[in-house]
C-alpha positions as CSV (number, residue, x, y, z in Angstrom):
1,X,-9.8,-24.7,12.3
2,X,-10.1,-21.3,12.3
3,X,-11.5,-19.3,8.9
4,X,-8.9,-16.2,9.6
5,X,-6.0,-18.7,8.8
6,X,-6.7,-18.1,5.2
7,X,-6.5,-14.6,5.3
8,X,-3.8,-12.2,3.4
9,X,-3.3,-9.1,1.8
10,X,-3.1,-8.7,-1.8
11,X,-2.1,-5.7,-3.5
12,X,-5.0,-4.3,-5.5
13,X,-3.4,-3.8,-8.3
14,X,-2.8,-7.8,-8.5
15,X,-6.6,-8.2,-9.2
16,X,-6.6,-8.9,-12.6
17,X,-8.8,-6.6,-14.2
18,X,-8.5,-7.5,-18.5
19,X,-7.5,-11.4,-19.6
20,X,-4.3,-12.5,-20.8
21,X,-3.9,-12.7,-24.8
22,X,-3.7,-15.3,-26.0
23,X,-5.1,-16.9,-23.4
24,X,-1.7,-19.3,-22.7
25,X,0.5,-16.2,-21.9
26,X,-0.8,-15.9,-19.2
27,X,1.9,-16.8,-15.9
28,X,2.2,-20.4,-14.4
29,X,3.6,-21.1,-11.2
30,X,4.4,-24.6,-11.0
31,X,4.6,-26.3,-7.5
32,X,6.8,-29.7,-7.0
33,X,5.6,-30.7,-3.7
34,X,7.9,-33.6,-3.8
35,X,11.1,-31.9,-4.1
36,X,9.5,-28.6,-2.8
37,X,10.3,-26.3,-5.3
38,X,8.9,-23.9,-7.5
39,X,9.3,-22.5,-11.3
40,X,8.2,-19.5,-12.7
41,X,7.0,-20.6,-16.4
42,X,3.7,-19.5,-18.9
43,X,0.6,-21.5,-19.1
44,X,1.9,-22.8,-23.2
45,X,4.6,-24.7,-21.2
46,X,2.7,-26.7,-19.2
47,X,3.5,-29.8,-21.3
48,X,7.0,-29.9,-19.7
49,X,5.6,-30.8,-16.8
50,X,3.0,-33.5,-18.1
51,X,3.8,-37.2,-18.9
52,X,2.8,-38.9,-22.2
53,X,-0.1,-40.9,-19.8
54,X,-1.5,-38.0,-18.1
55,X,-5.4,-37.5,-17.9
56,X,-6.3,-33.5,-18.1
57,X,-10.2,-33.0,-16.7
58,X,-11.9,-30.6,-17.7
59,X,-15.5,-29.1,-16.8
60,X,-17.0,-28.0,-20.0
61,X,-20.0,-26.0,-18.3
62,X,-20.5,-22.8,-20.1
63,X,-21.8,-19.6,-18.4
64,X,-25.0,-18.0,-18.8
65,X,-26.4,-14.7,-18.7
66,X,-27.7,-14.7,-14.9
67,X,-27.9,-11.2,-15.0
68,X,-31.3,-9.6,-15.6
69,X,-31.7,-5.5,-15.2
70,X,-34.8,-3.5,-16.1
71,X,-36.8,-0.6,-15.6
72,X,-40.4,-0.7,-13.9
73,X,-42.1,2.4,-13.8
74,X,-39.0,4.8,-12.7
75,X,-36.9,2.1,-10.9
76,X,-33.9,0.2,-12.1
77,X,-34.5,-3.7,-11.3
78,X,-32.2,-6.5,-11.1
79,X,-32.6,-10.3,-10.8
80,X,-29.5,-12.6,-10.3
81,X,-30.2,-16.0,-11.1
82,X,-28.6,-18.8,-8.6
83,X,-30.2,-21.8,-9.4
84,X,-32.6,-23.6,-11.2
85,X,-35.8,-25.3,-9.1
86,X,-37.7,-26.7,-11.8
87,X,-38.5,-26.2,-15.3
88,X,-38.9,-21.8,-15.4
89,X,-38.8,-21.7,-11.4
90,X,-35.0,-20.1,-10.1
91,X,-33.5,-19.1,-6.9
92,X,-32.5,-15.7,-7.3
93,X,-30.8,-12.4,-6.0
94,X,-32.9,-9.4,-6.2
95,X,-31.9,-5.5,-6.2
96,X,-33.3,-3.8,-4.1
97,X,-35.1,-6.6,-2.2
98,X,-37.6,-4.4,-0.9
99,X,-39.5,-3.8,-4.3
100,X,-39.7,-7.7,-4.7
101,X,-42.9,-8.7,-2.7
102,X,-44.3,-12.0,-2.5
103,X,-47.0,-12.2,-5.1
104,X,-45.8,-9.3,-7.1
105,X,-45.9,-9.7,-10.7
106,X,-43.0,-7.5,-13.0
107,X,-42.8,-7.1,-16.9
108,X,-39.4,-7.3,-18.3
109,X,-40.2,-6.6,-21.4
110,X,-43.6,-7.7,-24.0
111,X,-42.4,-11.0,-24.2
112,X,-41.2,-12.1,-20.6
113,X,-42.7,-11.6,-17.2
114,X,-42.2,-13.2,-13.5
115,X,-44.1,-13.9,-10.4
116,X,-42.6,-13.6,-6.8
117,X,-43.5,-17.2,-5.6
118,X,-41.8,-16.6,-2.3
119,X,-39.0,-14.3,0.1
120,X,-36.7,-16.7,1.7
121,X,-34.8,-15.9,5.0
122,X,-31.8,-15.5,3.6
123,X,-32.9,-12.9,1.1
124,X,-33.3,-14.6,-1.7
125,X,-36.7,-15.2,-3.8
126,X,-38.2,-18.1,-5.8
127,X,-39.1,-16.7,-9.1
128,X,-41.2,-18.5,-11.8
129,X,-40.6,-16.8,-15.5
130,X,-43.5,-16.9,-17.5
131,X,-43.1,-16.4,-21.4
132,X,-43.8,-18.1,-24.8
133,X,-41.3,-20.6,-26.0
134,X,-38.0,-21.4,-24.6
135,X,-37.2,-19.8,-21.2
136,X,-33.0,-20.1,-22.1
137,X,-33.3,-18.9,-25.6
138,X,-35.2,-15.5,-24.6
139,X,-32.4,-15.1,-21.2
140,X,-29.6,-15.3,-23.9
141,X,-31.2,-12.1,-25.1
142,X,-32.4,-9.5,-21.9
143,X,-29.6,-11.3,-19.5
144,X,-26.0,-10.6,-18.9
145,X,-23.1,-12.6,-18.5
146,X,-22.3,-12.2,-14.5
147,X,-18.8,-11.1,-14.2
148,X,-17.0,-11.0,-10.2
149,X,-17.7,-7.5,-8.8
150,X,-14.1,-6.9,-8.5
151,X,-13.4,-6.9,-12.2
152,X,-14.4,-2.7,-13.8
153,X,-16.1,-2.7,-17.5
154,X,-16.0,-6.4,-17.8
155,X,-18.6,-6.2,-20.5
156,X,-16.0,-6.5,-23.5
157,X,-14.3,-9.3,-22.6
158,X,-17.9,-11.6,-22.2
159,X,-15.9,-14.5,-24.9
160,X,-12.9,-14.2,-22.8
161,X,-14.8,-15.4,-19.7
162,X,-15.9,-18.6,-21.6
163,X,-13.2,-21.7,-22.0
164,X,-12.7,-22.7,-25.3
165,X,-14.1,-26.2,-24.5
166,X,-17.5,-24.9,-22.7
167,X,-20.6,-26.8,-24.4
168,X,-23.6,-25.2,-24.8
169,X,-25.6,-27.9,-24.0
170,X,-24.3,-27.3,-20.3
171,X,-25.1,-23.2,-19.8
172,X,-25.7,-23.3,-16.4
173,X,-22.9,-21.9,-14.7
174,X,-23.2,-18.0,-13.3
175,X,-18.9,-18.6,-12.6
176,X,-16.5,-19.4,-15.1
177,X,-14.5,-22.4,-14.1
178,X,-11.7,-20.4,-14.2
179,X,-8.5,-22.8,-14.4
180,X,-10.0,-23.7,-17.6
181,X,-9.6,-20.0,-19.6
182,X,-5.9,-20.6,-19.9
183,X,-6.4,-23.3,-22.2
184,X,-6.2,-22.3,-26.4
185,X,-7.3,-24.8,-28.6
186,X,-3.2,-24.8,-30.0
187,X,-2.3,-26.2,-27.0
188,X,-4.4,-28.5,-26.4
189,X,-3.4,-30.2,-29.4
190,X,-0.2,-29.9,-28.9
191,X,-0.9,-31.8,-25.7
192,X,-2.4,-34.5,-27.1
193,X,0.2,-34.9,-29.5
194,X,2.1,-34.9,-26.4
195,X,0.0,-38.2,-25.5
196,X,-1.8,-36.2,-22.6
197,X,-5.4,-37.4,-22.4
198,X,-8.7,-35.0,-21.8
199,X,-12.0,-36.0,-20.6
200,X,-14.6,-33.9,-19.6
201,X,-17.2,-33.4,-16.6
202,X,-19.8,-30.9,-15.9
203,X,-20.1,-28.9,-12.8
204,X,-22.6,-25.8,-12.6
205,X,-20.4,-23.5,-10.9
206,X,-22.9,-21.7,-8.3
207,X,-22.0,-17.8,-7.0
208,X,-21.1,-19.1,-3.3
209,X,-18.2,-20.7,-5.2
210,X,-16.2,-18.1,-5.3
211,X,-17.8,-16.3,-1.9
212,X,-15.7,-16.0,1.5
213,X,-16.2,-18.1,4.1
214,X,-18.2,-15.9,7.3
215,X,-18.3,-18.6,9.8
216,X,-15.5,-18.2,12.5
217,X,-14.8,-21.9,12.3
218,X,-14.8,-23.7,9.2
219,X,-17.2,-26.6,10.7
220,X,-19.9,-24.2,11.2
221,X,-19.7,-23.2,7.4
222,X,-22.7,-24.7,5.3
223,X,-21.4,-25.5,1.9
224,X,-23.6,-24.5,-1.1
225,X,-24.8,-27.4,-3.5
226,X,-24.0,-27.6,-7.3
227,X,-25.4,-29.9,-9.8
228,X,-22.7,-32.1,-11.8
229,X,-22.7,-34.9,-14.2
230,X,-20.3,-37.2,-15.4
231,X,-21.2,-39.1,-18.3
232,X,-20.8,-42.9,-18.7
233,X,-18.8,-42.1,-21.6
234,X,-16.3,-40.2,-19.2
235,X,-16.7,-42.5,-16.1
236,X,-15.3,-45.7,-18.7
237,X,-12.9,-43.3,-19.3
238,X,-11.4,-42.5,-16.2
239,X,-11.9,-46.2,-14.7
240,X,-9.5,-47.2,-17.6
241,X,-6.9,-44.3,-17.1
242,X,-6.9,-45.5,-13.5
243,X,-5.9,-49.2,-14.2
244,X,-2.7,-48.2,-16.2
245,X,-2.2,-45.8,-13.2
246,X,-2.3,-42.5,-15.3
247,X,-2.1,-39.2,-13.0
248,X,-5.4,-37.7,-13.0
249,X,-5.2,-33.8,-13.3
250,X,-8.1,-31.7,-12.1
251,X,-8.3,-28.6,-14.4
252,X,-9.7,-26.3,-11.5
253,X,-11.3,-26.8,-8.2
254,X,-14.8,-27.4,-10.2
255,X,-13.3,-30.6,-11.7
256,X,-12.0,-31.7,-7.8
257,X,-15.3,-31.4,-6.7
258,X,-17.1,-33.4,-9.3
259,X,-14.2,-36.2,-9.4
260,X,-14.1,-37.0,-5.6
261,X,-18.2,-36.9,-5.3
262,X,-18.9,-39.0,-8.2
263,X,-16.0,-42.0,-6.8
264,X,-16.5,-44.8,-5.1
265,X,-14.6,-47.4,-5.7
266,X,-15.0,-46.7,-9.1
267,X,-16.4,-44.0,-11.6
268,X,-20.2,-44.4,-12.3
269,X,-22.1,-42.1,-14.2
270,X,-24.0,-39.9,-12.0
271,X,-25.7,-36.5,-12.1
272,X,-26.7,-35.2,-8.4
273,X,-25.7,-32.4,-6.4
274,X,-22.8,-32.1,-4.3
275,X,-22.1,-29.9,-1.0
276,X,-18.4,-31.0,-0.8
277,X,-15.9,-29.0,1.3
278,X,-12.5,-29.7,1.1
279,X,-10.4,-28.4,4.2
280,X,-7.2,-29.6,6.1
281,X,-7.6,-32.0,8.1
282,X,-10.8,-33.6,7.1
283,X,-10.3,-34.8,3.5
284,X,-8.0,-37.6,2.2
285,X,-8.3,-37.4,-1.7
286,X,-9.7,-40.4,-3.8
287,X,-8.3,-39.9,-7.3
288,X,-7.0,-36.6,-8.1
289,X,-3.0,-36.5,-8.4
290,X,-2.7,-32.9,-9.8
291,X,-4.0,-29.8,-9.6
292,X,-4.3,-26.7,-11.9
293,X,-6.2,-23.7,-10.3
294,X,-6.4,-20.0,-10.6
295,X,-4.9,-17.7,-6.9
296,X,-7.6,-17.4,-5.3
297,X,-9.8,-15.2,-2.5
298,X,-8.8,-14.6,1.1
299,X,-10.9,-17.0,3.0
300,X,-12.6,-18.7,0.4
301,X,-13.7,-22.2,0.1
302,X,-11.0,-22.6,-3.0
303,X,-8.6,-21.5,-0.9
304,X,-9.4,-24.3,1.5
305,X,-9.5,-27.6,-1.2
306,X,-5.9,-26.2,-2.5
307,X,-4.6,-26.2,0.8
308,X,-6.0,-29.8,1.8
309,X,-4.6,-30.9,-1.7
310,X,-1.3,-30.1,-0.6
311,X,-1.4,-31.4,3.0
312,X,-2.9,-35.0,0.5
313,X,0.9,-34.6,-1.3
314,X,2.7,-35.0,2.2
315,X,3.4,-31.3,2.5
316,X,3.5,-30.3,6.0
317,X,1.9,-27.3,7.5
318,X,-0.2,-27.0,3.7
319,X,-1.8,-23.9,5.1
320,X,1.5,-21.9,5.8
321,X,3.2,-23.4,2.6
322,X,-0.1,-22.3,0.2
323,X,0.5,-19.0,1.9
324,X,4.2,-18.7,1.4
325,X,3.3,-19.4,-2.2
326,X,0.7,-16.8,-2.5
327,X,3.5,-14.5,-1.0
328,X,6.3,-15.5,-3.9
329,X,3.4,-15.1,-6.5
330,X,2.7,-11.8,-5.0
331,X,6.3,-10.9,-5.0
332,X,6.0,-12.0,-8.8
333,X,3.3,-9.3,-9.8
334,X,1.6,-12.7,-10.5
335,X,-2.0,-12.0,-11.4
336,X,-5.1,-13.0,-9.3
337,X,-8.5,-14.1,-9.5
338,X,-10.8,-14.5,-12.3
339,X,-8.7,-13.0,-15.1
340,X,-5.4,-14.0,-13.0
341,X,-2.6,-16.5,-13.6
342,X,-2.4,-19.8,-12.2
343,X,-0.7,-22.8,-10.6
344,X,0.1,-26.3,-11.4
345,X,0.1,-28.5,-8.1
346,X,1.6,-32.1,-8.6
């Protein structure tokens, strides 16, 4: 399967650049796959489409400031934190890479400093942090929250890039899981008053998330890894929901990811890593019945697990039919990406 399949053209005026408020105006375009058909509805009426039994997941990771710039001697410096090795030891990005020796030692500020442990082929460096106290609480302060390149002066809207369910206890992520920022805490009651269920998971949303595929055919494509957990707490959950054969709706592609990794058989609690990729063709789905998510990039891995979820709902030719809906979104002045709309898959 070739990547260029998942190619199209948006309009760039479609790339949402502010976020809808409140958060639940924003548009939903709600797919049927059984009776293929769609409706054009907001994000506050997605209870018409839920059932008193239904299961909402939702990955409560919270984004942190990845973003590091500072000055040494007359240059502007960044670091982009990807992942955490161990304890104050990150994979990073680095700008501009020739500045960041191995070895070098650089002063962000009094309090904070790093070593170069290593230059990896790829680019990317292994930095250990050394400071006094708490590595996190000091990065709230000289970091940034990493917003997607495409959105312009993003800086403002740094509460409206975190879901109002995100738990600080899980500030990992350098994404947003994005399907989740349509969600007020209004309608969330109302849902439950509705008799929908919610139960979270955690999924550190990495930056290759949301990066397009390069490889010419999708098998030669190495998936990135993210950490996840799900709780016992939620796994009893879920395993319950499952026996009185509630629909199980993943709240993004972040939630997909962490529901068909972490079952087999049954849910478990588990936290691990998973490199997971979801194409056509490859992939039957374990337990995940719906689908909300966000429009997403040309050639992306997202782009890819929507299109397998459809082709798991019997739809035939899933990546001509996503595309066909991408077009009637477009033809909508639906919004995309990030700050976009979304869709509601069942």
């Amino acid at each position: 399967m070739q990547t260029t399949d998942f190619d199209f053209s948006l309009p760039a005026d479609l790339i949402a650049q502010s976020p809808a408020i409140p958060r639940d105006s924003s548009k939903l375009l709600v797919y049927d796959t059984n009776s293929d058909t769609i409706f054009h509805k907001h994000f506050r009426d997605l209870g018409e489409y839920l059932n008193a039994n239904d299961t909402l997941v939702l990955n409560k990771s919270k984004v942190f400031p990845a973003r590091i710039n500072f000055q040494y001697g007359n240059k502007n410096l960044e670091v982009f934190i990807l992942e955490r090795i161990n304890n104050n030891t990150f994979k990073v990005l680095v700008k501009p890479g020739k500045v960041f020796k191995k070895g070098f030692t650089f002063d962000i500020n009094t309090e904070i400093s790093f070593i170069v442990d290593d230059v990896l082929t790829d680019g990317s460096r292994i930095l250990t942090f050394i400071c006094e106290g708490d590595f996190f609480s000091k990065l709230n302060i000289i970091g940034q929250i990493p917003f997607p390149p495409y959105i312009k002066n993003a800086e403002k809207y740094s509460e409206n890039y975190q879901t109002v369910f995100c738990d600080p206890e899980h500030c990992r992520s350098v994404a947003a899981p994005t399907a989740g920022l349509h969600f007020t805490s209004e309608l969330i009651d109302s849902l439950k008053q509705q008799g929908v269920s919610f139960v979270d998971v955690v999924l550190n949303v990495g930056r290759g998330t949301f990066m397009p595929v390069k490889t010419k055919d999708l098998k030669d494509h190495v998936m990135h890894f993210e950490e996840f957990y799900l709780s016992k707490q939620s796994a009893d959950f879920l395993n319950d929901k499952l026996a009185v054969n509630s629909r199980i709706i993943a709240v993004g592609t972040t939630s997909v990811r962490v529901l068909e990794s972490s079952f087999d058989n049954e849910f478990r609690e588990i936290q691990s890593k998973t490199d997971l990729f979801i194409y056509p063709g490859t992939y039957k789905f374990k337990v995940v019945d719906g689908l909300i998510t966000n429009f997403h990039l040309p050639k992306s891995t997202l782009l890819m697990l929507v299109a397998s979820f459809l082709e798991n709902k019997g739809v035939k030719d899933p990546i001509n039919k996503l595309l066909d809906i991408y077009s009637v979104a477009i033809k909508n002045n639906y919004r995309f990406y990030s700050f976009g709309d979304s869709m509601f898959i069942y």
